[in-house]
C-alpha positions in Angstrom: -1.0 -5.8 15.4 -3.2 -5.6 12.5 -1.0 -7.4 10.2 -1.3 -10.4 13.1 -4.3 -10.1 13.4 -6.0 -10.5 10.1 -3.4 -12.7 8.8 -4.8 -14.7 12.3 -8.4 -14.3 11.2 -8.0 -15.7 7.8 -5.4 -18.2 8.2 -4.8 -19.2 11.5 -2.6 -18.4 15.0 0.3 -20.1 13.6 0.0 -17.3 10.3 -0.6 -14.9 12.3 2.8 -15.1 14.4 4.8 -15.9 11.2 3.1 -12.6 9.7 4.4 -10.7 12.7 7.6 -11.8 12.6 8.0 -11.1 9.3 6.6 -7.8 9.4 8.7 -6.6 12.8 11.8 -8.2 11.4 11.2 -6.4 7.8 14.5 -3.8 6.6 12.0 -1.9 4.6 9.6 -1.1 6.8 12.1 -0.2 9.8 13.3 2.3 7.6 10.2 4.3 7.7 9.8 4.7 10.9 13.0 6.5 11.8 10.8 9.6 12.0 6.8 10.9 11.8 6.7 10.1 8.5 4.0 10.4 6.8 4.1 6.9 4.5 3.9 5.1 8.0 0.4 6.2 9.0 -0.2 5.7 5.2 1.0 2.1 5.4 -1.7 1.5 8.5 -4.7 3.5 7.1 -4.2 1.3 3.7 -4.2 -2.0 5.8 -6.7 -1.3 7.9 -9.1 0.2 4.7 -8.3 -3.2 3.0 -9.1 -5.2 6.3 -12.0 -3.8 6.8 -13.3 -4.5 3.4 -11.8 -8.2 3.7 -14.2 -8.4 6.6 -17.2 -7.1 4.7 -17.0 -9.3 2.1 -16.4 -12.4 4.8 -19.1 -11.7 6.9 -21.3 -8.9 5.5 -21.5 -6.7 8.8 -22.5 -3.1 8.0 -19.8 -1.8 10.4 -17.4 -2.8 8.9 -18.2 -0.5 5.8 -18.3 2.6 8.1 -14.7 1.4 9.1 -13.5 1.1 5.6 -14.8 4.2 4.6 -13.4 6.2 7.7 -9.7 4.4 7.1 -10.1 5.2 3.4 -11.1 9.0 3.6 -8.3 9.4 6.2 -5.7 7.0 3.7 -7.0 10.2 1.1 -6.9 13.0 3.3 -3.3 12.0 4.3 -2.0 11.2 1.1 -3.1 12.2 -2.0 -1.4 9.5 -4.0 -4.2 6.6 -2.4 -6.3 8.5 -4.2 -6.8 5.6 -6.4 -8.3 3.3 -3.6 -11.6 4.0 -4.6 -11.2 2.3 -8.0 -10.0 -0.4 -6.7 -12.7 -0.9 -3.8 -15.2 -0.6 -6.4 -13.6 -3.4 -8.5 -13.4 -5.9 -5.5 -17.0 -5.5 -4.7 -17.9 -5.7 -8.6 -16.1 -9.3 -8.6 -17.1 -10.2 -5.1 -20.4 -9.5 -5.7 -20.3 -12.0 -8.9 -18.1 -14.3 -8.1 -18.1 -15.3 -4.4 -21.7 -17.1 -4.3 -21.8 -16.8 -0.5 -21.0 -13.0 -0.3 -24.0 -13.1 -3.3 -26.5 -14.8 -1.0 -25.4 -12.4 2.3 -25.9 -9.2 0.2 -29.6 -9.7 -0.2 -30.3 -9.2 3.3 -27.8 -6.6 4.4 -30.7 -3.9 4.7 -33.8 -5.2 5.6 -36.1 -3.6 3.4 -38.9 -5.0 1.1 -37.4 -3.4 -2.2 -33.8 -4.3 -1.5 -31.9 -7.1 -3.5 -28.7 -8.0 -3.8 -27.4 -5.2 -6.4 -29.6 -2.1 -4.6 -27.8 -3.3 -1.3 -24.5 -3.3 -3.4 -24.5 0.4 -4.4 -26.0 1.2 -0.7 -22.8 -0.4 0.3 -20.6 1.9 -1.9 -22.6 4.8 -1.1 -22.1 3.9 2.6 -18.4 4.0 2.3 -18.5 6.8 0.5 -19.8 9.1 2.3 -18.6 8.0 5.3 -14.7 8.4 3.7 -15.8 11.9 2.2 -16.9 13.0 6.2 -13.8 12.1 7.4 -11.9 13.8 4.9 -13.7 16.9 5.4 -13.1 16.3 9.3 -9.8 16.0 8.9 -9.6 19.7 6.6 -12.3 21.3 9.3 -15.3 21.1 7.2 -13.2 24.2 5.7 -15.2 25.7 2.7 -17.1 22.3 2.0 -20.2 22.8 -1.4 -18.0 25.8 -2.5 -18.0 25.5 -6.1 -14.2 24.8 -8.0 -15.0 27.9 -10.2 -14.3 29.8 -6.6 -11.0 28.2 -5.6 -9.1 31.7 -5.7 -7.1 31.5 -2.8 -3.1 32.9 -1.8 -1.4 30.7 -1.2 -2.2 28.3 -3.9 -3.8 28.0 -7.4 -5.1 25.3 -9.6 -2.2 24.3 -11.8 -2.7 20.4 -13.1 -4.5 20.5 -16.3 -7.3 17.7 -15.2 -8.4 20.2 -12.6 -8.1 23.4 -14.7 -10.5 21.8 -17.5 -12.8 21.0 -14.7 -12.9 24.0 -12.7 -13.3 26.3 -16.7 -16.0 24.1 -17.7 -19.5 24.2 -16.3 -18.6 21.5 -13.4 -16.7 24.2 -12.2 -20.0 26.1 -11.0 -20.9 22.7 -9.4 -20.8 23.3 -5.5 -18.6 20.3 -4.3 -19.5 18.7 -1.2 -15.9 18.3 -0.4 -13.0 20.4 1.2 -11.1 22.7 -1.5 -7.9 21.7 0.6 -8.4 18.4 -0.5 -8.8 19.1 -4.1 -6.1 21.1 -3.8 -4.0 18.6 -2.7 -4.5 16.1 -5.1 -4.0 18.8 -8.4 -0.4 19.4 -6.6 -0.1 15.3 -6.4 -0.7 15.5 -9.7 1.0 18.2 -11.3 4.0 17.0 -10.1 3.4 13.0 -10.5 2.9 14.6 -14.4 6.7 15.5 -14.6 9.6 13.9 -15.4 12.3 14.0 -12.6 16.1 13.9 -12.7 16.5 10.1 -11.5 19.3 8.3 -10.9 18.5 4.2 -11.8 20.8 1.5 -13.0 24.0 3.5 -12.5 22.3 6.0 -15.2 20.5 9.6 -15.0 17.5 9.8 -16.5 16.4 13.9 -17.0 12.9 12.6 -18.2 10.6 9.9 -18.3 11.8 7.3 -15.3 12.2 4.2 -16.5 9.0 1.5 -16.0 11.4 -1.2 -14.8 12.1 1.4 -11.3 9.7 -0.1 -8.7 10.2 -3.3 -9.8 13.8 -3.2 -9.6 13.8 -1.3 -6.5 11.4 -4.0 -5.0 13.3 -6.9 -6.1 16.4 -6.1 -5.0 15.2 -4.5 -1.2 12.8 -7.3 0.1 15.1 -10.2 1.8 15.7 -12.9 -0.6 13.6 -14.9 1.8 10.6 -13.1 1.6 10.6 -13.2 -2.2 11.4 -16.9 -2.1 8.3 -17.1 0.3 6.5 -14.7 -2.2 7.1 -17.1 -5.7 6.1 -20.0 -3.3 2.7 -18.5 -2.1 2.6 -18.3 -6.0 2.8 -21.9 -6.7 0.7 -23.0 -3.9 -2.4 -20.8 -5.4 -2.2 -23.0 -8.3 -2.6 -26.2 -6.1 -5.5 -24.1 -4.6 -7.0 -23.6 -7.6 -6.8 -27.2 -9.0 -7.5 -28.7 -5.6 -11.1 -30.1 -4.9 -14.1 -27.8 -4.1 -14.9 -27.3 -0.1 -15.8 -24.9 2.0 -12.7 -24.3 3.6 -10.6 -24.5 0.5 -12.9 -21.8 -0.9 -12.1 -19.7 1.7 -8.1 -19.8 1.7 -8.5 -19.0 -2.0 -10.9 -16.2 -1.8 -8.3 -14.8 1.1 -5.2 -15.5 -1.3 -6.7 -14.0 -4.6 -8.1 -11.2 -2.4 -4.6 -10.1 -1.3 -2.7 -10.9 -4.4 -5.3 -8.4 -6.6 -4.7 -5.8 -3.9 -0.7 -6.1 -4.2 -0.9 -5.9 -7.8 -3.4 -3.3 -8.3 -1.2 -0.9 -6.3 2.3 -2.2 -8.2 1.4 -1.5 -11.0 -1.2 1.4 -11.0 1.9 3.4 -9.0 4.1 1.7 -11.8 2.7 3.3 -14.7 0.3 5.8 -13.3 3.1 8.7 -12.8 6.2 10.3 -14.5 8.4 10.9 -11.0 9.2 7.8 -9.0 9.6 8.8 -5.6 11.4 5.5 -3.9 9.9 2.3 -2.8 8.4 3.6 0.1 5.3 4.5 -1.7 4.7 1.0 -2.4 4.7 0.6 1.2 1.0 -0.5 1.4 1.8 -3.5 -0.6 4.2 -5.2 2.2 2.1 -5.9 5.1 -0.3 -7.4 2.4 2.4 -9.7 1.2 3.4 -10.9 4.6 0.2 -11.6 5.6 -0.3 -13.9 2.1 2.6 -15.9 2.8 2.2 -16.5 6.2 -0.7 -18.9 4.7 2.0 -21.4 4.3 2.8 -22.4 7.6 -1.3 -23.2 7.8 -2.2 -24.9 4.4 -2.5 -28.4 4.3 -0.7 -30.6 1.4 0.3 -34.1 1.2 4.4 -32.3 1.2 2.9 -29.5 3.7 5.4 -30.8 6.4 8.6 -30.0 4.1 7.5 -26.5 3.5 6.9 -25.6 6.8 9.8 -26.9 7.8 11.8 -24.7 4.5 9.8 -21.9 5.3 10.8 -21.9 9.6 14.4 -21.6 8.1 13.4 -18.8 5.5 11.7 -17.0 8.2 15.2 -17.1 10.5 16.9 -16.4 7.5 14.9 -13.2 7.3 15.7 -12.0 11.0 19.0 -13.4 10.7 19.2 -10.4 8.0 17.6 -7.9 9.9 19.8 -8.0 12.5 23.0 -8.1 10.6 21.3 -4.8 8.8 21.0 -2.9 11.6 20.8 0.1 12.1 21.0 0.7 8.3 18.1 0.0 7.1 17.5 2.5 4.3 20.8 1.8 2.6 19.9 -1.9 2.7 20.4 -3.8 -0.6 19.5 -8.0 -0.7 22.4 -10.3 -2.1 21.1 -9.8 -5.7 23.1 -6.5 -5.5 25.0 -6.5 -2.5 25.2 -5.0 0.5 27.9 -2.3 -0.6 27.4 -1.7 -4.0 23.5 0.0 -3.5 24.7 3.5 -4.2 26.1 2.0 -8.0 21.8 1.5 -8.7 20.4 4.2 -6.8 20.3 7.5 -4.9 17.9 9.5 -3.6 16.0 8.0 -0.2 16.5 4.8 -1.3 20.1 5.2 -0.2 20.3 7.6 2.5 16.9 9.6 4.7 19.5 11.8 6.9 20.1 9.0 9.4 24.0 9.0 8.1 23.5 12.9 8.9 25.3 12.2 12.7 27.9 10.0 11.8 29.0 12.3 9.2 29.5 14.9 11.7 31.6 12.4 14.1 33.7 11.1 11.0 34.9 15.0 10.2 35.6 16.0 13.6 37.6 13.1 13.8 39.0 13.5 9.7 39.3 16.9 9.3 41.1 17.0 6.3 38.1 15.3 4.8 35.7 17.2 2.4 32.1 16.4 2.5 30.0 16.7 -0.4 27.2 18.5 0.0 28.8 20.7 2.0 25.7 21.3 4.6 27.9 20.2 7.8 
């Protein structure tokens, strides 16, 4: 619904369906929701944080900062790997407020008061979202021992154990009271003691004990999104070069501010999870990045060029092509590989979840009752 909608708001009706259908007829992202898991909710939190903040910067509404900061905190609380997001909120608003004259203009009036400008009203806008993310976080943990200093974190059933947190909480921050749950602290040093190790990964038809490979996500992404999609994806590429050469109006401003918007987003997140961590962890933790991408190139179907008619028309049969695949994929999503690899010949490139997330876990039990002779490996049946 959200996907629809925005991609609705920004492009048009006709995006808006051709978002959905993309996104509802998508192999990756009906394989995470076999179960509660908690990269769905993720997924949502992320796109409603980055929609929210797409509709600050569009029309300047103060509400729509208290819902980007209450997405985001919840986003953190949830998963401590988004704990990145408020980087990259900060580094949209920075180039927003410099670059889009209009959003420039809007700013100088979003609180009405006499010693407010445009840059004072800028940092009120973080600190809005701020605090309004760091409330919800603390909602979400109970308000459990929020201002206790990180000096004081002695507890059971967990310790301090990254050593970014441990040079905080030994130095004299660590006396600081924080105005923030210790469960959330918490949660993030165990993010990132373990995103600090190397993991046993198999890639490529190789095991790698140690540093995983750079080339994982991108690999993994290229070769589980549709070969439609992708084709759809290079195109929305080439058509943000005709935007940017194409004559200066107000509604071709728009469509580019929306396109480089969502192409900074999807790239921020590629590549910070890229080359931010040791352990890879499967695709799915790049789920944020797809709803963004089907909402950029459902923008075809609405922009308007002299040859507009035969891409619509290419793209109609890209986006049949797409559910034409999801279909023949079912119900195995997870183990779905595009026709750069093959449909069978997954397992030769990877293991882990990106293979198999217990859903084969039944019909294994129904192949050895009828094979008994059969050995399964692990043997947990």
């Amino acid at each position: 619904f959200v996907v629809f909608i925005w991609s609705k708001h920004a492009f048009g009706l006709k995006s808006g369906y051709i978002a959905l259908l993309l996104y509802s007829f998508s192999p990756f992202v009906t394989s995470l929701v076999h179960g509660l898991h908690g990269d769905n909710l993720v997924r949502l939190l992320s796109v409603l944080t980055f929609f929210y903040l797409w509709r600050f910067i569009a029309f300047t509404n103060k509400k729509d900062l208290i819902f980007t900061g209450a997405s985001l905190g919840a986003a953190m609380a949830i998963k401590p790997t988004t704990a990145f997001y408020p980087i990259l909120l900060l580094i949209i608003l920075i180039i927003a407020l410099f670059m889009n004259d209009s959003f420039k203009s809007r700013m100088k009036t979003l609180f009405r008061v006499n010693w407010s400008n445009k840059y004072i009203n800028a940092i009120a806008a973080l600190l809005l979202i701020g605090i309004t993310a760091v409330f919800v976080i603390n909602g979400i943990f109970l308000f459990k021992d929020v201002f206790k200093p990180m000096s004081e974190y002695n507890y059971e059933h967990y310790q301090i154990s990254s050593e970014f947190f441990l040079s905080l909480k030994n130095s004299f921050l660590g006396k600081v009271p924080l105005p923030i749950s210790p469960y959330w602290i918490m949660s993030i040093d165990s993010g990132k003691s373990i995103s600090g190790e190397a993991g046993n990964l198999f890639f490529m038809g190789e095991y790698f004990p140690e540093d995983a490979p750079k080339s994982y996500y991108l690999v993994s992404f290229l070769v589980k999104t549709t070969i439609p999609v992708l084709i759809l994806f290079l195109i929305a590429h080439l058509l943000l070069i005709l935007i940017l050469l194409s004559k200066n109006n107000e509604k071709m401003n728009t469509i580019k501010f929306n396109f480089i918007y969502l192409l900074f987003i999807i790239y921020f997140i590629f590549l910070f999870i890229t080359f931010a961590t040791k352990m890879v962890a499967g695709l799915r933790h790049l789920g944020a990045i797809y709803p963004l991408i089907f909402i950029l190139v459902s923008s075809i179907i609405s922009i308007k060029f002299p040859f507009s008619k035969y891409i619509k028309t290419f793209m109609l049969v890209l986006v049949s092509w797409h559910i034409i695949i999801y279909l023949f994929a079912y119900p195995f999503f997870i183990p779905y590989f595009n026709e750069m690899v093959g449909k069978n010949n997954g397992y030769l490139y990877f293991r882990d979840t990106e293979i198999d997330y217990h859903e084969l876990y039944y019909h294994a039990i129904e192949y050895k009752k009828e094979h008994p002779e059969v050995i399964l490996f692990p043997q947990c049946f």
